[in-house]
C-alpha positions as CSV (number, residue, x, y, z in Angstrom):
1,X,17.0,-19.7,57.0
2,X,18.3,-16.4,58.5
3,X,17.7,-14.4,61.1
4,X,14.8,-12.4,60.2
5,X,13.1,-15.3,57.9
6,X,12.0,-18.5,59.7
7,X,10.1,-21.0,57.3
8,X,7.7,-23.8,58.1
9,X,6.0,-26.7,56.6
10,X,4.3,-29.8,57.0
11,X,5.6,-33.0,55.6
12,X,3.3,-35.9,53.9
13,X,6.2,-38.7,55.4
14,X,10.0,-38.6,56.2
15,X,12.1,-42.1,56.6
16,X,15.4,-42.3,57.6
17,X,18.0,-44.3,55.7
18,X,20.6,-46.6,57.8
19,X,23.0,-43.8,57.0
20,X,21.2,-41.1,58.7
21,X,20.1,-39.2,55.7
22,X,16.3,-38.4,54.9
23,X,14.2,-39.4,52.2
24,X,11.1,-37.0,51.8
25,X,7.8,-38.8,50.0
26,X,4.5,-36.3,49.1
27,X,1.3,-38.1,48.5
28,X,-0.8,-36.2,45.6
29,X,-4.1,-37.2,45.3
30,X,-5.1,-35.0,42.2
31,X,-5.3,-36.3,38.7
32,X,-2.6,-34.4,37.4
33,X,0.7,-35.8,38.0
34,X,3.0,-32.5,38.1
35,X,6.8,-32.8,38.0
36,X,7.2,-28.9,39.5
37,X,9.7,-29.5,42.0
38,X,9.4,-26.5,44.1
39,X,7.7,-28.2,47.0
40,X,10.0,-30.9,47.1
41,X,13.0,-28.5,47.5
42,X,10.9,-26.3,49.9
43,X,10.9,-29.5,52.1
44,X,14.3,-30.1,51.6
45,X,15.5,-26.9,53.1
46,X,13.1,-26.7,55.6
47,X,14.0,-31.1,56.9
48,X,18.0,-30.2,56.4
49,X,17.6,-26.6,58.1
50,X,15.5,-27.9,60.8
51,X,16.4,-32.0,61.2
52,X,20.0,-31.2,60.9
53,X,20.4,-34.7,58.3
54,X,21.4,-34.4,54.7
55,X,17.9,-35.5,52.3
56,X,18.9,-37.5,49.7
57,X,15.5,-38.4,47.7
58,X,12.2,-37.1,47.2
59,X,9.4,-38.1,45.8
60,X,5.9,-37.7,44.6
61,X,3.8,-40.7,45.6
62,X,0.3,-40.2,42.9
63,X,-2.1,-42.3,44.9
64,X,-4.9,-42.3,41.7
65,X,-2.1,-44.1,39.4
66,X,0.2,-45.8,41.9
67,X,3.3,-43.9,40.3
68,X,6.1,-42.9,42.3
69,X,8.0,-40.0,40.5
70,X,11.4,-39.8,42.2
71,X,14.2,-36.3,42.3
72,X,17.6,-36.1,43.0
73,X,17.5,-32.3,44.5
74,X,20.9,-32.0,45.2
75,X,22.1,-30.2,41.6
76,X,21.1,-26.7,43.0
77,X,20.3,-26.3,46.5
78,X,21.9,-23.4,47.2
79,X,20.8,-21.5,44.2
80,X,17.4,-22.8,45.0
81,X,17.9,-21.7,48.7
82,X,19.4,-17.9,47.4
83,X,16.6,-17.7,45.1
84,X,13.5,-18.7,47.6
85,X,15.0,-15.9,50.0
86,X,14.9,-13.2,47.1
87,X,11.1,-14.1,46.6
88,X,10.8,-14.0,50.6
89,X,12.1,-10.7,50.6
90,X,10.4,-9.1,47.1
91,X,7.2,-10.0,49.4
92,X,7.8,-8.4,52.5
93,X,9.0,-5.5,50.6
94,X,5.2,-5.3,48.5
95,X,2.5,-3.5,50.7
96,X,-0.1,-3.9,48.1
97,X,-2.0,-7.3,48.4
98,X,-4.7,-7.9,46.5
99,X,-7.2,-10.2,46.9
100,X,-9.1,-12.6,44.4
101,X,-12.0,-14.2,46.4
102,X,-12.9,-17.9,44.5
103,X,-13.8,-21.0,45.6
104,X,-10.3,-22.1,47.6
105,X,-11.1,-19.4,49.9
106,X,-13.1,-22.0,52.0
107,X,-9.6,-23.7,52.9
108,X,-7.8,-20.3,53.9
109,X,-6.4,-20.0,57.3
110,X,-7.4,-16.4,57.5
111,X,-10.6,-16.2,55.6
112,X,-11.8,-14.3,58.6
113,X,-9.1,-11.8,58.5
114,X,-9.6,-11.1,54.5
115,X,-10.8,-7.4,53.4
116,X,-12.3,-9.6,51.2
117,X,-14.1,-11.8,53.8
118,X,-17.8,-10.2,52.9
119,X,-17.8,-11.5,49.7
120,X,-15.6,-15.0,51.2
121,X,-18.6,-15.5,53.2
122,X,-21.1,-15.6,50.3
123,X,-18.9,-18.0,48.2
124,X,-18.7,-19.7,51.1
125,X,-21.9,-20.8,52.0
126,X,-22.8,-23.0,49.3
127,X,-20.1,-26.0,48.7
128,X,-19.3,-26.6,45.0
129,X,-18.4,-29.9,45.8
130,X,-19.6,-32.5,48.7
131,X,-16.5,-34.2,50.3
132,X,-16.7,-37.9,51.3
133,X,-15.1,-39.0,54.2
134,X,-14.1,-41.8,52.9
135,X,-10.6,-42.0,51.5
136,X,-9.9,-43.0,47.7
137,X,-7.9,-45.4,48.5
């Protein structure tokens, strides 16, 4: 994205049109079915930055209902792009972090690394919820 930012990302599933172009589908799997697009442009950047081909759908696949909720991304994308980098940059430039230890902790990369981790550890210990490994669908 420039030289001192380099973004990264992983994508739910990426096809390829005959014409070269991408399409970009995310699976949700919650309840809610959220139209904030912010993710889907996030993946734009990073395929078009990083795949070299133009994107030219994305979508939300909602595997609870079945609905595909599709996005033409194109209106903005470099106001989106000149807008990400501002955020990018207001947080490098903070050097206050504060933490709020809750119950997503458990799926933090560096949970071990937290000056909260102490207290981490003791939400951590008891799962909320039990996690089938079975898939709902």
């Amino acid at each position: 994205m420039s030289e001192s930012i380099d973004i990264s990302g992983k994508f739910d599933l990426i096809t390829r049109n005959d014409d070269g172009s991408l399409n970009i589908v995310d699976f949700k799997t919650g309840k809610k079915e959220d139209n904030d697009q912010f993710q889907l442009k996030f993946y734009q950047l990073l395929a078009e930055e990083k795949l070299k081909k133009p994107v030219k759908k994305a979508s939300f696949y909602f595997l609870k209902s079945g609905r595909i909720k599709d996005f033409d991304l194109n209106d903005a994308k470099d106001e989106f792009k000149a807008d990400l980098l501002g955020k990018i940059e207001k947080i490098k430039g903070n050097e206050d972090f504060i933490t709020k230890p809750g119950k997503l902790c458990r799926f933090c990369l560096f949970k071990d690394f937290c000056p909260e981790k102490e207290k981490v550890r003791k939400i951590n210990k008891k799962p909320e919820v039990e996690y089938s490994d079975e898939l709902p669908f």
